[in-house]
Kinemage of the C-alpha trace (Angstrom):
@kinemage 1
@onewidth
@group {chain A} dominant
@subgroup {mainchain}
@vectorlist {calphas} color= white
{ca unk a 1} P 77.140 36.552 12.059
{ca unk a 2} L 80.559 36.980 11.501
{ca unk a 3} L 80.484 38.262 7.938
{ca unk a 4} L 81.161 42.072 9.137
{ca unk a 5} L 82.485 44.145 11.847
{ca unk a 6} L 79.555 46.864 13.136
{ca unk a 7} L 82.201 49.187 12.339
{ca unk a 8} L 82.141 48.053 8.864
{ca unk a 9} L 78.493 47.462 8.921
{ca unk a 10} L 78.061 51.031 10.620
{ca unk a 11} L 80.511 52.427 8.035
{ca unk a 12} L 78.686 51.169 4.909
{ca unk a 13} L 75.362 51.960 6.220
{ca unk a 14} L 76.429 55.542 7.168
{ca unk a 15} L 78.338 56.064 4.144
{ca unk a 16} L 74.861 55.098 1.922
{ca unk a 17} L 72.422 58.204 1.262
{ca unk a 18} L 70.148 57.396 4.313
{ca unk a 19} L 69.107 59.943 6.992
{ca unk a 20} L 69.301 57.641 9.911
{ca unk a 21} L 70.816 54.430 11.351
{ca unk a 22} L 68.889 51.828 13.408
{ca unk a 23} L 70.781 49.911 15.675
{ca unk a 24} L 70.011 47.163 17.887
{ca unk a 25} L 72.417 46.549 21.077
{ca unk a 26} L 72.538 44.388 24.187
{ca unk a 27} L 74.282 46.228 26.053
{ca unk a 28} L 75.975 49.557 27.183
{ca unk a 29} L 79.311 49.071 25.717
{ca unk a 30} L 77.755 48.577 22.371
{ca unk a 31} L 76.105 51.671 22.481
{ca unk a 32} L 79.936 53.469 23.646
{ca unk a 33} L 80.872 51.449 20.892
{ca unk a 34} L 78.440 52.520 18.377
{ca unk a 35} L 78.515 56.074 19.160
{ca unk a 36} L 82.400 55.942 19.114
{ca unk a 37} L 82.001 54.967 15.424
{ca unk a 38} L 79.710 57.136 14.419
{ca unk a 39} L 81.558 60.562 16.073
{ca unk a 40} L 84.371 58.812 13.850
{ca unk a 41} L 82.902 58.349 11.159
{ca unk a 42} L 83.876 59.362 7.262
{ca unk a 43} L 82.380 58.197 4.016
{ca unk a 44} L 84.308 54.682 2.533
{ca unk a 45} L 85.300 54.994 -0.823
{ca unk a 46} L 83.783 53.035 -3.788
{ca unk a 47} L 86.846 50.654 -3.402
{ca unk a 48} L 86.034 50.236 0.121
{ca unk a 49} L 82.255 50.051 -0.255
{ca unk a 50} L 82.705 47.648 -3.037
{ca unk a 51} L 85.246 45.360 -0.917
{ca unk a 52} L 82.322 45.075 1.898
{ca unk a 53} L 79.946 44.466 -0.484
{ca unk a 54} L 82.200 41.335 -2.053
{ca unk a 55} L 82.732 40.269 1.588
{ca unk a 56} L 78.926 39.850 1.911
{ca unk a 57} L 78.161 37.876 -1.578
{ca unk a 58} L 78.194 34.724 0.421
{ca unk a 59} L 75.126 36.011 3.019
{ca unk a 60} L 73.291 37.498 -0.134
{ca unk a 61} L 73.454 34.234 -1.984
{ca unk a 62} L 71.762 32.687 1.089
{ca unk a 63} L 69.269 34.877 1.344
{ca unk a 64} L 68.018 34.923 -2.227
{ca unk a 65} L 68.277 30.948 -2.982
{ca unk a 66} L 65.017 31.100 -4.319
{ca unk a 67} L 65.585 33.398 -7.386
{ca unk a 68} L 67.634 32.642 -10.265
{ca unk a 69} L 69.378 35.777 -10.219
{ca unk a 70} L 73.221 35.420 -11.144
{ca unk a 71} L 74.724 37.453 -8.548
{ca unk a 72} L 78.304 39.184 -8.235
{ca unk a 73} L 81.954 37.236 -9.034
C-alpha cells in the first residue's frame, strides 16, 4: 500500500499489451474514479513506465526474498 497511485497503477497496467483490467473497489467513488482514468487514459512512455517500475523495486524485492535473483539498481 502506498507504493502507487491507481492512476499510476491503472496507467501502467493499461499501457501493457493486455486486453482487460481487473479492478477491485470498495466503493462507488472508486469506480467514478476508475472509470474517470480509464476514459483518460493514454499510453506512458518507456521513461514513464520505467520510473513506475523503479518506484516498485522495493515491493518486488519483498515479494521474491526467497530467490537469489539480483534485481534492478
Amino acid at each position: 500500500p502506498g507504493a502507487l497511485t491507481i492512476k499510476e497503477a491503472l496507467q501502467y497496467n493499461m499501457t501493457l499489451p493486455v486486453s482487460t483490467t481487473i479492478i477491485g473497489v470498495d466503493d462507488v467513488a472508486q469506480i467514478e474514479e476508475n472509470v474517470k482514468i480509464a476514459s483518460e487514459f493514454s499510453p506512458l512512455s518507456e521513461d514513464e513506465m520505467a520510473a513506475i517500475e523503479y518506484k516498485c523495486l522495493p515491493i518486488v524485492r519483498q515479494g521474491l526474498y526467497f530467490r537469489r535473483w539480483e534485481l534492478g539498481v
